[in-house]
VOTOR-918175 format. One record per residue (C-alpha): y negated, z, x negated; residue number from 1. Coordinates in steps of 0.5 Angstrom, whole numbers. Layout:
N
Y | Z | X | i
Y | Z | X | NUM
...
//
This chain:
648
Y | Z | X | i
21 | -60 | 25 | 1
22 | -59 | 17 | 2
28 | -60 | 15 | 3
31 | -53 | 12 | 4
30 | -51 | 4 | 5
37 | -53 | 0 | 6
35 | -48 | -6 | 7
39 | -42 | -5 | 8
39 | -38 | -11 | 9
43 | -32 | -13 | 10
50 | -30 | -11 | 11
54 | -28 | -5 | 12
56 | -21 | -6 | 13
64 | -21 | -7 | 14
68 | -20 | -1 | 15
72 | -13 | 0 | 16
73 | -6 | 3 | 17
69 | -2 | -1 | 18
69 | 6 | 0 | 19
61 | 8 | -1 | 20
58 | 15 | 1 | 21
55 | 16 | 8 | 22
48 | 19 | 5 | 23
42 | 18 | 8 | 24
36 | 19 | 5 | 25
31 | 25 | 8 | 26
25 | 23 | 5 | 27
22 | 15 | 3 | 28
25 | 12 | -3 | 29
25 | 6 | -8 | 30
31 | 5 | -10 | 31
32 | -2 | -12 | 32
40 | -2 | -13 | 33
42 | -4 | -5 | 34
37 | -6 | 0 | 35
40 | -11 | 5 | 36
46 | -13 | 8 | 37
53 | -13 | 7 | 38
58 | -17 | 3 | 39
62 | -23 | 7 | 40
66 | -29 | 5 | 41
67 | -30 | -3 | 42
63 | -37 | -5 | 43
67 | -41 | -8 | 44
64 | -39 | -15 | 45
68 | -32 | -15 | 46
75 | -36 | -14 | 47
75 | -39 | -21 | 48
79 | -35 | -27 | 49
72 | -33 | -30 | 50
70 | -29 | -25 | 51
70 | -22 | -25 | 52
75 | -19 | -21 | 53
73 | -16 | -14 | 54
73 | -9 | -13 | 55
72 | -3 | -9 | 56
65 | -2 | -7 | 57
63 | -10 | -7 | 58
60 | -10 | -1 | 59
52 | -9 | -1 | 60
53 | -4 | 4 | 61
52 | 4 | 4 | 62
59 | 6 | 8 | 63
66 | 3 | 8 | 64
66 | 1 | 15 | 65
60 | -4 | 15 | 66
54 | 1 | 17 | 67
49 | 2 | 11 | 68
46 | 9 | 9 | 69
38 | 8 | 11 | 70
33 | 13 | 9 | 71
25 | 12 | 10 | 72
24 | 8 | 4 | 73
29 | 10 | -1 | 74
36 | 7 | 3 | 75
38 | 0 | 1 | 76
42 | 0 | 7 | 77
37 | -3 | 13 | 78
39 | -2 | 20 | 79
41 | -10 | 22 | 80
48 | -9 | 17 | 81
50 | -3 | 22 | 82
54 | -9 | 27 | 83
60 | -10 | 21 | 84
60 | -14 | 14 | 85
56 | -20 | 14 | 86
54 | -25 | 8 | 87
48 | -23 | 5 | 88
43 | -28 | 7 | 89
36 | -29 | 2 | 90
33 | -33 | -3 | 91
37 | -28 | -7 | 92
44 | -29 | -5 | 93
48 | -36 | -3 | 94
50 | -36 | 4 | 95
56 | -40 | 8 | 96
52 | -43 | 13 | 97
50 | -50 | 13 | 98
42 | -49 | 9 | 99
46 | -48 | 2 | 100
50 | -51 | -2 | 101
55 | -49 | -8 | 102
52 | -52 | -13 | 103
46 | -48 | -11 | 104
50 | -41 | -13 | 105
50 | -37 | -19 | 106
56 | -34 | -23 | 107
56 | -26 | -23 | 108
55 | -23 | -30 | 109
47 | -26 | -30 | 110
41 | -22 | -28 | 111
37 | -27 | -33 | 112
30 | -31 | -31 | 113
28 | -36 | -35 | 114
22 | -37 | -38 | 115
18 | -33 | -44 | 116
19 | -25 | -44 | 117
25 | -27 | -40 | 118
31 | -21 | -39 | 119
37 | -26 | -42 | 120
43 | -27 | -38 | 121
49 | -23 | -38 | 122
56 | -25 | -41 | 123
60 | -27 | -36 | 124
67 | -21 | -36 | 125
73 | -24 | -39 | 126
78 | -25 | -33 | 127
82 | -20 | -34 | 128
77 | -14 | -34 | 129
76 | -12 | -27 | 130
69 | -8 | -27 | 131
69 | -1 | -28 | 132
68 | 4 | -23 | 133
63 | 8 | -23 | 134
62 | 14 | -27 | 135
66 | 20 | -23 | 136
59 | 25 | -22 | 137
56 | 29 | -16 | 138
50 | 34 | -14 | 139
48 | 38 | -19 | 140
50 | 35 | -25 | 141
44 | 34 | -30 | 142
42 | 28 | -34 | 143
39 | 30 | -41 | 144
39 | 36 | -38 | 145
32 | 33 | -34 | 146
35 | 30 | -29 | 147
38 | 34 | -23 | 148
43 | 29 | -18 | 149
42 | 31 | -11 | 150
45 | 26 | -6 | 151
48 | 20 | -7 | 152
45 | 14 | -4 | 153
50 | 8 | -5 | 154
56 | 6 | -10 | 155
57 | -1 | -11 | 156
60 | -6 | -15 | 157
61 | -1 | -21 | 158
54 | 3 | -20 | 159
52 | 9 | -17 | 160
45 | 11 | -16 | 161
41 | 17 | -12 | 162
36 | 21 | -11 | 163
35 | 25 | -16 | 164
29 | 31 | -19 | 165
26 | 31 | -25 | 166
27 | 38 | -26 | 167
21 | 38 | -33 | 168
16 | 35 | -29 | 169
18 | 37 | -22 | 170
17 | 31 | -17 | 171
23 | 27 | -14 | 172
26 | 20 | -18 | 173
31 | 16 | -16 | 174
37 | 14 | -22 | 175
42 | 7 | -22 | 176
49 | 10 | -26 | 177
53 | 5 | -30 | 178
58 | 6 | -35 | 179
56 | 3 | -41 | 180
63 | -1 | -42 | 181
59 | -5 | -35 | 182
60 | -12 | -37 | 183
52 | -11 | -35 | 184
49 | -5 | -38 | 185
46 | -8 | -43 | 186
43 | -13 | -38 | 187
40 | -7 | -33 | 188
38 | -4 | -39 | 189
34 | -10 | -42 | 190
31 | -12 | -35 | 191
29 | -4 | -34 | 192
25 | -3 | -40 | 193
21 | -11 | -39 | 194
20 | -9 | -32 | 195
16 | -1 | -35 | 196
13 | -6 | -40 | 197
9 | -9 | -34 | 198
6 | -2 | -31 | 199
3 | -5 | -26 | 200
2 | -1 | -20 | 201
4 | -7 | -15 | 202
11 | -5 | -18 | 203
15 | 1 | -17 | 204
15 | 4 | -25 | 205
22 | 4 | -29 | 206
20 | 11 | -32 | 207
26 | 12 | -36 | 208
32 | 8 | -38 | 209
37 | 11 | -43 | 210
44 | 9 | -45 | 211
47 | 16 | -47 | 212
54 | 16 | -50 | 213
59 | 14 | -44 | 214
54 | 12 | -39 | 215
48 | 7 | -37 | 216
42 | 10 | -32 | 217
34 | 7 | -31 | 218
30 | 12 | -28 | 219
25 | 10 | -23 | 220
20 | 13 | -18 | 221
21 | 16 | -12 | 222
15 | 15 | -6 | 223
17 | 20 | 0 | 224
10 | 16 | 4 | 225
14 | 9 | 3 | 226
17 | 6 | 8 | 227
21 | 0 | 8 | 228
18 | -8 | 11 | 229
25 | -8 | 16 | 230
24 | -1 | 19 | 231
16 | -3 | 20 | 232
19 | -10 | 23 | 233
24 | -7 | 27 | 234
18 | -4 | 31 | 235
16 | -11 | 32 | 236
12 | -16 | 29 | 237
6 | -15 | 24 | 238
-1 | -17 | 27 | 239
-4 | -22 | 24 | 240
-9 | -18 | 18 | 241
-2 | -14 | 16 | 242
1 | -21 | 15 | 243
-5 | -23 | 11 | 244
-5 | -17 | 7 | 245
3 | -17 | 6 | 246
3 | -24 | 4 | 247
-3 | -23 | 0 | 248
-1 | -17 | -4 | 249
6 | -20 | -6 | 250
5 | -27 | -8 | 251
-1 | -25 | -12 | 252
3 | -19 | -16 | 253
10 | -24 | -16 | 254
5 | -28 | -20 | 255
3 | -23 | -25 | 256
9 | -21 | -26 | 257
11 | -28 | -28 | 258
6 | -29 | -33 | 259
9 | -24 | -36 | 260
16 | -28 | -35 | 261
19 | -23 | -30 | 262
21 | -24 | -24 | 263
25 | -21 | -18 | 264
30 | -25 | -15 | 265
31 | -21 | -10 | 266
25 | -21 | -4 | 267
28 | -18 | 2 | 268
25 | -13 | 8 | 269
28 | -7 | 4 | 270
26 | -9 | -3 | 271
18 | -8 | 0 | 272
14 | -2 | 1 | 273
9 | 0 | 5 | 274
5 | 6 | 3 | 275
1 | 11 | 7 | 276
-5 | 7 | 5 | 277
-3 | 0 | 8 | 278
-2 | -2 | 0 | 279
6 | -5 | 0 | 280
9 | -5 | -7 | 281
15 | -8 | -10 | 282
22 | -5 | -11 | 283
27 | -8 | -17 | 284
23 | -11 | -21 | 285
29 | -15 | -25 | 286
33 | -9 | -24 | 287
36 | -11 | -18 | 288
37 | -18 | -20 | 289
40 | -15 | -27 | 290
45 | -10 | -23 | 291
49 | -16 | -19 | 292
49 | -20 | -24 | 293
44 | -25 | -21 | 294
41 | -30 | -24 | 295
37 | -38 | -22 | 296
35 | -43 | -27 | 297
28 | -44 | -22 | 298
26 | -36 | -21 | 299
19 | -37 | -19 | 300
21 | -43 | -14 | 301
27 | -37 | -12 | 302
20 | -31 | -12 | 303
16 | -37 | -7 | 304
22 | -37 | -2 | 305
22 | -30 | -2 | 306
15 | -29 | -1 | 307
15 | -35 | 5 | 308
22 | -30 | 9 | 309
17 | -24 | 9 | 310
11 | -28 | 11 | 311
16 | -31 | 17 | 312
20 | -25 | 18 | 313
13 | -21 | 19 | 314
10 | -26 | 24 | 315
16 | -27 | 28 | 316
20 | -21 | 27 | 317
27 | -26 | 26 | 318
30 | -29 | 19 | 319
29 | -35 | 17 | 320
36 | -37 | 16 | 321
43 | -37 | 19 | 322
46 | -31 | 20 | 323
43 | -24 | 23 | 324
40 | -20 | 16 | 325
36 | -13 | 15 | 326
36 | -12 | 23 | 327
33 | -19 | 25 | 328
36 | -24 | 28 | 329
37 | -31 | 25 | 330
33 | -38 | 27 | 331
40 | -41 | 26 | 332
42 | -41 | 33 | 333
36 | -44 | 35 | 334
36 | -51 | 31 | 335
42 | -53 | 26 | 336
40 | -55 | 20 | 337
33 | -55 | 21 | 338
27 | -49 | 20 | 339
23 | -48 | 27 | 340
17 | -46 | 25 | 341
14 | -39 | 26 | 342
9 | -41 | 31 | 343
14 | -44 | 35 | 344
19 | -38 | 35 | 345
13 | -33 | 38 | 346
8 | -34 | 42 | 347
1 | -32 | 40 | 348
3 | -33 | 31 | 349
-3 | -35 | 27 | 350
-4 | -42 | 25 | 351
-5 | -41 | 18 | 352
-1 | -36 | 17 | 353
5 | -40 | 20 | 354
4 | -47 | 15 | 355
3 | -42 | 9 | 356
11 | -39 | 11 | 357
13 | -46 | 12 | 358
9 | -48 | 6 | 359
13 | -44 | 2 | 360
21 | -44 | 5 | 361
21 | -51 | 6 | 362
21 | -56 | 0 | 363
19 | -61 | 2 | 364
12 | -58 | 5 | 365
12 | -62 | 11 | 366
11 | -57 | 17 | 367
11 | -60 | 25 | 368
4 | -60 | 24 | 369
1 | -61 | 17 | 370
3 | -65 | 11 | 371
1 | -60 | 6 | 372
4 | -59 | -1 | 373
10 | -54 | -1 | 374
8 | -47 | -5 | 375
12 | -47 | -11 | 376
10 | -41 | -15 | 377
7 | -34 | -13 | 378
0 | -37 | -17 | 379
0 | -43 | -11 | 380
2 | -38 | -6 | 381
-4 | -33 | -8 | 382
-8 | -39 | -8 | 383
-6 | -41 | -1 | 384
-8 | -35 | 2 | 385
-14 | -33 | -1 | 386
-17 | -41 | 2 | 387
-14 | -38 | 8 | 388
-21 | -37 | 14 | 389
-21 | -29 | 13 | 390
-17 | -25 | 19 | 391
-21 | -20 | 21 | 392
-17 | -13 | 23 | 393
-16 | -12 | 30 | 394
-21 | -8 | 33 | 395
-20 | -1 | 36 | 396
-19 | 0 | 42 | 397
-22 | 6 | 46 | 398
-19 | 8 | 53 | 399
-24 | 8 | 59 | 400
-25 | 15 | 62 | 401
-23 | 15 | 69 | 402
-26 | 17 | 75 | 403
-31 | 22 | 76 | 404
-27 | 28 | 79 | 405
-30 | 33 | 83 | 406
-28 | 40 | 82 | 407
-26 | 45 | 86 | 408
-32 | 49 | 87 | 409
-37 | 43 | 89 | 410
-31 | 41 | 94 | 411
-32 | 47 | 98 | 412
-26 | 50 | 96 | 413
-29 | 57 | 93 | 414
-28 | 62 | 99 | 415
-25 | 57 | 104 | 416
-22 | 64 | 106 | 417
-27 | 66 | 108 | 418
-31 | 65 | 115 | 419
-36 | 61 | 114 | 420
-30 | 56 | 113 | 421
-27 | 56 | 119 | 422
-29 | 52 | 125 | 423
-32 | 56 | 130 | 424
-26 | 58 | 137 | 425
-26 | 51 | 141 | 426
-29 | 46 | 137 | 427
-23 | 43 | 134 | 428
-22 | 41 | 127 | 429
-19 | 45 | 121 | 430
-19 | 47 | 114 | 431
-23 | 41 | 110 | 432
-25 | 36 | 116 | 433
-28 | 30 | 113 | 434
-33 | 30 | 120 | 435
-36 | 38 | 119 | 436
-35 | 39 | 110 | 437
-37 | 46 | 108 | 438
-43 | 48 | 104 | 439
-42 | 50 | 97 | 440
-41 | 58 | 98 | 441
-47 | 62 | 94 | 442
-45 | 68 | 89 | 443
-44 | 74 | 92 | 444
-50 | 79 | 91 | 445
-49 | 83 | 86 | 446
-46 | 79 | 82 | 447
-50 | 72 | 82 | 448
-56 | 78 | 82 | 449
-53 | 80 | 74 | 450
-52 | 74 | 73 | 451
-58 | 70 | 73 | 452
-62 | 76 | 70 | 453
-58 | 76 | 63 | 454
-58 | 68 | 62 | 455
-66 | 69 | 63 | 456
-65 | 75 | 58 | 457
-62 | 71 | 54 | 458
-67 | 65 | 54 | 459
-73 | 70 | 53 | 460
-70 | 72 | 47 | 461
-68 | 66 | 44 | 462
-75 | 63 | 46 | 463
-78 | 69 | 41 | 464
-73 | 70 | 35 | 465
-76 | 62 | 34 | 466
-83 | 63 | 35 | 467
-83 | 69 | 30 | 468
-79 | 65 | 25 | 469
-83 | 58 | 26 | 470
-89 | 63 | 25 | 471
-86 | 66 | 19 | 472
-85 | 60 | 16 | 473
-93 | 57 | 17 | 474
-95 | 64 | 14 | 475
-90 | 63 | 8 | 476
-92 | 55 | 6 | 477
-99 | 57 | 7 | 478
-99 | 63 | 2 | 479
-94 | 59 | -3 | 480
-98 | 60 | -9 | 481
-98 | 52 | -13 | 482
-98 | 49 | -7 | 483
-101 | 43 | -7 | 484
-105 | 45 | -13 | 485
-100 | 44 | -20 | 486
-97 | 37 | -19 | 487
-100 | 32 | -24 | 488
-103 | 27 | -20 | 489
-98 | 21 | -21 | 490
-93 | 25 | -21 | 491
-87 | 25 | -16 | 492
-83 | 31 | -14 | 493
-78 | 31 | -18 | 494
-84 | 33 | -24 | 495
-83 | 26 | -27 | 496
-87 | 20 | -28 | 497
-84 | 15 | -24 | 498
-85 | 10 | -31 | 499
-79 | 5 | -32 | 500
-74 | 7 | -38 | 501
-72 | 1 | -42 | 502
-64 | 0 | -42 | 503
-63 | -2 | -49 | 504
-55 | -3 | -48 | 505
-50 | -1 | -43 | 506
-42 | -1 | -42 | 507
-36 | -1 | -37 | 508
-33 | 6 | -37 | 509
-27 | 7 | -34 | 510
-23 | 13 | -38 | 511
-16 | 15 | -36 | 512
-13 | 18 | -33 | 513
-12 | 13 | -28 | 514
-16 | 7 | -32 | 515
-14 | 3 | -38 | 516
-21 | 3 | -41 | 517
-24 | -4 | -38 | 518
-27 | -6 | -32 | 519
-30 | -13 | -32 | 520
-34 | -11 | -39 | 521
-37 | -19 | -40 | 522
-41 | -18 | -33 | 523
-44 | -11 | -35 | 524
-50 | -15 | -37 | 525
-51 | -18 | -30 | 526
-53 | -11 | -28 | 527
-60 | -10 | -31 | 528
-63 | -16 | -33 | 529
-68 | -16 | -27 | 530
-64 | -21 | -23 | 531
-61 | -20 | -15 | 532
-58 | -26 | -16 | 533
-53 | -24 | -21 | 534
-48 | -18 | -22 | 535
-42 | -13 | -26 | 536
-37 | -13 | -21 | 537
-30 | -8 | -21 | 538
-23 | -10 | -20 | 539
-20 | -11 | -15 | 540
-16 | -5 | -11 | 541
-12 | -5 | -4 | 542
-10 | -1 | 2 | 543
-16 | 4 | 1 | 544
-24 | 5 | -1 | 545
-24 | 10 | -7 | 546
-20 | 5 | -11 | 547
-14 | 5 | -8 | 548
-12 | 12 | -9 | 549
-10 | 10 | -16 | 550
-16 | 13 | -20 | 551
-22 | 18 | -19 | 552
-28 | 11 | -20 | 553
-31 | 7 | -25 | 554
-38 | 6 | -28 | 555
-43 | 3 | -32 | 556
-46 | 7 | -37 | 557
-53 | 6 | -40 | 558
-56 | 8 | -47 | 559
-63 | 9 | -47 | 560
-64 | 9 | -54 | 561
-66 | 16 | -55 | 562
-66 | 22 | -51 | 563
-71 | 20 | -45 | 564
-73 | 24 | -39 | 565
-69 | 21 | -33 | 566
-73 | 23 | -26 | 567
-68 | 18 | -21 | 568
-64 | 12 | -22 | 569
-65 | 6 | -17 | 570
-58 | 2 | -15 | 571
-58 | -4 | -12 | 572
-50 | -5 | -10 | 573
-47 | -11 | -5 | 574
-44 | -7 | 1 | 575
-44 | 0 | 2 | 576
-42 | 4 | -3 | 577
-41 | 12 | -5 | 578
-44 | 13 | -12 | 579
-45 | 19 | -17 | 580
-50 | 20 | -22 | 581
-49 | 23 | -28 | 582
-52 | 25 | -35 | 583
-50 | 26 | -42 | 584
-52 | 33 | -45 | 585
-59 | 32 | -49 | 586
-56 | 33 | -55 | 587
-50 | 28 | -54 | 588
-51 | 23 | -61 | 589
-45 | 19 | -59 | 590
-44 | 15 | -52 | 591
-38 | 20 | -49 | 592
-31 | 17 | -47 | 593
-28 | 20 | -41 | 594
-32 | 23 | -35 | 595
-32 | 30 | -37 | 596
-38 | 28 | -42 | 597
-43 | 27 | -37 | 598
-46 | 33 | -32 | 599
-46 | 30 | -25 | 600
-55 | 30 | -23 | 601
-54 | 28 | -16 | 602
-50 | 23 | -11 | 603
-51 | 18 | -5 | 604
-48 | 13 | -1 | 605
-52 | 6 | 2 | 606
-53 | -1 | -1 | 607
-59 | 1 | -4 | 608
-59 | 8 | -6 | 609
-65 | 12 | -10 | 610
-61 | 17 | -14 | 611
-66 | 22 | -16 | 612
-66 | 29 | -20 | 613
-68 | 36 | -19 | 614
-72 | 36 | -25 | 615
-72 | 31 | -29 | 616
-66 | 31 | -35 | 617
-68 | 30 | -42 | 618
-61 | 25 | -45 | 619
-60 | 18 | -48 | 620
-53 | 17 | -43 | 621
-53 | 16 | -35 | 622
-47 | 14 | -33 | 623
-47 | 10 | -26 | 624
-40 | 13 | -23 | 625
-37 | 9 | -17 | 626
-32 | 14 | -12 | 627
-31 | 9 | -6 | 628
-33 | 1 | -6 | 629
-33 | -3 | 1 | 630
-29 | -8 | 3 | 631
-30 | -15 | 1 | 632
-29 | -22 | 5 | 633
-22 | -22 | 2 | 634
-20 | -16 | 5 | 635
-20 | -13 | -2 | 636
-24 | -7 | -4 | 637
-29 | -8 | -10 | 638
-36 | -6 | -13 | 639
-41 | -9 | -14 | 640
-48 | -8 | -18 | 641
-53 | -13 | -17 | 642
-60 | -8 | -21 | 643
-60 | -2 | -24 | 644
-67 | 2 | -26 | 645
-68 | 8 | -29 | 646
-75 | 12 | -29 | 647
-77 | 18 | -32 | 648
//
C-alpha cells in the first residue's frame, strides 16, 4: 500500500458556534459559496496575531447545531455534515489527521492561484479587525432592482448567499453577499469576473458581479436538473463508465481552466454536478476559494488531488481521507497513515480506474499493483484517462416474462355454475377434479350466433373497401397523364441530371446562438477532396447527441461558385448521424452567417445519406447542417464527414 499524499492545501475552517439559517433549497442549484462539511479544530495558522479573528457563522455548515441546509443541487451543505461539526477534510482544506501537515496550510485572507491570469491574493486582515458580519438582508429585497432574494441558503464567515429571481430575464440565479469592507470583497470580485471570462460550459457561469455602495455580490447560474456528486453517491457508488466519464470530463475542463490560470481549490462531491443529461459541471470556480480566503502555492497539484478524491469517492463510495466527510465514510480507520487503494476497499472496482485514483491522490505515484508516474496536473490526468481501454456503459437489462398463465375461460371457469360442471350423483369428485376437467363452455346461442355474423360482416366489408381502393388506384396511375412519357432520358426523379457540381471552397459554420463561429475550420478541406481516408470533424460535446444540449448544430457550407441547379447531395459520415440540407436563396451574393440564411430542402439519418430535393433548387450555398452526432470510442459525441458531393 502507498503511503498517504502529504500536499494538503487550503485552510480549515475556524472553529466556533455559528447561527445560519436552516433553509433548504426546493429545486437543484450551483451555489458555490459552501458545499461540504462543517468546521472543527482551528489549525495552528489561525492562533497567530494575523489571523483574522473568529466569528459567528465560521463553521462550513448550514445551521447552528451542526446539520447543513441541503437542497437537490443548490445546497452546499451535504447529508454526512448532519452527525455534528467535523473538520473539513479535502485537497482544499488542512486537516488534523495524521495525512496532513501545518506547513502545508494557508493562512485565511488568500483565494489566490498562482500562475498567468491568476486571482491574486487577498490582504490578510489586521488583527484587530474582526470580519464583517453579513449584510442585514431577507426575502424580497432586490439588487439592482433585478435581483429578487428569496430564500436564504447559507451565512458563513461574513457572506450570505440565496437563491435568488432575476426578475428581467425570468429564470432563477443564485447570489453571494458581502460587505464591501470585507477583507475579501475585492479578492470575490476579481476571481468572479476571471472565472466569467472563461465561458466554458464545463463551469457553472458567473453572470454577474458588482460591488454597489455598501455591498459585494456575484451573481451565478442556478441549474434546477443538477444534482449534486454526494447525493448521487449517497445511493451507492458509480458504475464504471459513470466514473470514466466523471473523471474524464472534470480533469479535461480543470485543465482548460488552468491554461487560462484559474483554478478551483475547492473539488468536493458538492461542488460537481451532474445535469439531467449525464453532462457534470463544476460549481465555484476561483470564487469558492476566493470566499474563504484560500490559496496554495501548487494549485494544479491541489485540482489533481481533487480530482483523484472524486474518482476514488465515485469507485468506492468512502472518502480517501481520515474522517467521515459529505455523507461518506473515511478510509482512516482501515490503515493509519497510508491509502488503501479503491479496489481493496470494494469489490468488483475497476482496475484502471482504480490506478488512476490512486495516481493522482499519492504523491509518489506508487500503488499495490503498478509503478506508474504520479498525475500531477488535470492535462496529465486527462491524458491518463483517454489512454484508459474504452469502459463500455452497462447494458440494459430487460426482465424475462413470467410463465404463461391461463385465463379463466380456458380453465373452464366460465359457467362452472352451470350443470354441465357438476359431477354426476354418485360419482364423487367436486368442482375443478384434476381427474374429470370440464370442457370449455360454448357461447349461449343467441348471442355467439350475433356474434359470429357481425365479425364476418366486418371482415366482408373491410375486404371490399381495400379492393375498390386498390382498384381506383390501378386505374388512376394508368390514366395519369406525363407518366412515363415526360422525363428526359438520364434524368432522375427529381427532374436533374445526376452530373456532379464542382465544390469550388467550403467553410465551417457554426453561427450563434450557442456556437462561437468555429468549428475545426483547418479540417474543412478534408470533406471534398475525394478521399475516404480523410475527414472534417466537429468538437467534442458530452452527455447527449444533439451536441450536448448546448446548441442547434453545426455544418459545412459549400460555394458552387455561382447559382447551380442542386438535385441531391450525397454525404459520407463516420457513425450514424441525423443531418439536414439546406439551401440559400438563389439570388443569395454573399455566403450567409446565421442559419436563418438557408431554406432547409430535405433531411435524414445513416452514415451514408443521399440528401435529395423535390426539384431541383437553383442557389450558390448549401449548407450541410448536422443536429445529432454518434458517440465516438472515447465516450464523447463527435461528427464526422469523410466525402461530400453535390449533383445537379
Amino acid at each position: 500500500m502507498a503511503e498517504r499524499s502529504t500536499a494538503a492545501v487550503g485552510v480549515a475552517e475556524n472553529s466556533g458556534d455559528e447561527e445560519t439559517l436552516t433553509a433548504r433549497s426546493d429545486k437543484a442549484s450551483v451555489d458555490s459559496a459552501t458545499d461540504g462539511q462543517s468546521g472543527s479544530d482551528r489549525p495552528p495558522e489561525d492562533t497567530r496575531s494575523d489571523a483574522p479573528a473568529a466569528t459567528a457563522g465560521n463553521q462550513d455548515s448550514g445551521t447552528a447545531d451542526g446539520t447543513s441546509p441541503a437542497g437537490p443541487a443548490g445546497d452546499p451543505g451535504s447529508p454526512g455534515d448532519q452527525s455534528g461539526p467535523s473538520p473539513d477534510h479535502g485537497p482544499s482544506a488542512a486537516a488534523d489527521g495524521p495525512f496532513q501537515t501545518q506547513d502545508q496550510t494557508q493562512q485565511l485572507g488568500t483565494a489566490g492561484v498562482t500562475g498567468t491570469g491568476a486571482v491574486e491574493e487577498a490582504v490578510a486582515a489586521p488583527s484587530s479587525a474582526a470580519t464583517p458580519e453579513p449584510p442585514e438582508l431577507h426575502s424580497g429585497h432586490k439588487l439592482a432592482r433585478r435581483y429578487r432574494l428569496e430564500e436564504c441558503v447559507t451565512r458563513l464567515d461574513g457572506f450570505s448567499s440565496w437563491r435568488a429571481v432575476d426578475e428581467k430575464l425570468r429564470r432563477a440565479v443564485g447570489v453571494h453577499i458581502l460587505p464591501s469592507g470585507h477583507p475579501r470583497a475585492r479578492t470575490v470580485l476579481s476571481a468572479a469576473r476571471s472565472s466569467a471570462l472563461l465561458g466554458d460550459p464545463r463551469f457553472v457561469q458567473v453572470l454577474d458581479a458588482v460591488e454597489d455602495h455598501d455591498l459585494v455580490y456575484v451573481v451565478h447560474e442556478w441549474l434546477p436538473d443538477a444534482t449534486p456528486l454526494s447525493d448521487i453517491l449517497a445511493a451507492g457508488a458509480l458504475e464504471p463508465h459513470d466514473a470514466y466519464q466523471l473523471v474524464t470530463q472534470v480533469s479535461q475542463a480543470m485543465a482548460a481552466a488552468h491554461r487560462e490560470g484559474l483554478a478551483h481549490l475547492r473539488l468536493t462531491p458538492g461542488t460537481v454536478l451532474r445535469t439531467g443529461s449525464g453532462q457534470y459541471r463544476i460549481r465555484g470556480l476561483a470564487v469558492n476559494a476566493a470566499l474563504r480566503g484560500i490559496g496554495s502555492d501548487t494549485p494544479q497539484r491541489t485540482d489533481t488531488e481533487g480530482i483523484g478524491a472524486l474518482l476514488y469517492a465515485a469507485l468506492t463510495q468512502r472518502w480517501p481521507y481520515e474522517e467521515d466527510a459529505y455523507g461518506l465514510t473515511g478510509v482512516g480507520s482501515l490503515a493509519k497513515r497510508t491509502l488503501v487503494a479503491p479496489d481493496q476497499v470494494r469489490a468488483g472496482v475497476h482496475r484502471g480506474l482504480a490506478q488512476l485514483a490512486m495516481r493522482a491522490l499519492v504523491n509518489d505515484g506508487a500503488t499495490a499493483s503498478s509503478q506508474e508516474q504520479p498525475c500531477a496536473t488535470p492535462e496529465e490526468l486527462a491524458k491518463a484517462a483517454s489512454a484508459l481501454p474504452r469502459i463500455r456503459p452497462p447494458e440494459t437489462s430487460f426482465s424475462s416474462p413470467g410463465p404463461y398463465q391461463r385465463t379463466t375461460y380456458q380453465q373452464g371457469a366460465y359457467g362452472q355454475g352451470g350443470a354441465h360442471a357438476r359431477p354426476a350423483p354418485g360419482m364423487g369428485g367436486g368442482h375443478g377434479s384434476p381427474s374429470d376437467p370440464a370442457a370449455p363452455p360454448a357461447l349461449p346461442g343467441r348471442t355467439g350466433k350475433i356474434l359470429k355474423w357481425g365479425v364476418s360482416a366486418l371482415l366482408i366489408a373491410a375486404l371490399g373497401l381495400g379492393s375498390w381502393q386498390v382498384a381506383d388506384t390501378l386505374l388512376k396511375g394508368d390514366n395519369s397523364p406525363g407518366k412515363g412519357t415526360g422525363q428526359t432520358q438520364g434524368n432522375d426523379e427529381t427532374g436533374g441530371t445526376g452530373k456532379p457540381v464542382k465544390i469550388v471552397d467550403a467553410k465551417d459554420f457554426d453561427p450563434p446562438p450557442g456556437g462561437n463561429g468555429s468549428e475545426n475550420p483547418g479540417k474543412v478541406p478534408d470533406a471534398y477532396d475525394g478521399s475516404q481516408g480523410t475527414y472534417w470533424l466537429t468538437q467534442k460535446y458530452y452527455g447527449r447527441p444533439d451536441f450536448g444540449n448546448l446548441k442547434p448544430g453545426a455544418g459545412l457550407v459549400l460555394d458552387l461558385g455561382k447559382p447551380q441547379p442542386v438535385s441531391s447531395v450525397e454525404v459520407d459520415f463516420m457513425g450514424t448521424t441525423t443531418a439536414d440540407l439546406r439551401a440559400a436563396p438563389g439570388d443569395t451574393a454573399a455566403m450567409p452567417t446565421s442559419l436563418d440564411g438557408f431554406s432547409k430542402v430535405s433531411g435524414g439519418t445513416g452514415k451514408h445519406l443521399d440528401l435529395k430535393t423535390k426539384k431541383p433548387v437553383k442557389t450558390r450555398y448549401v449548407l450541410v447542417w448536422l443536429t445529432e452526432l454518434p458517440l465516438s470510442d472515447d465516450g464523447n459525441y463527435r461528427g464526422r464527414i469523410t466525402e461530400i458531393q453535390v449533383k445537379s
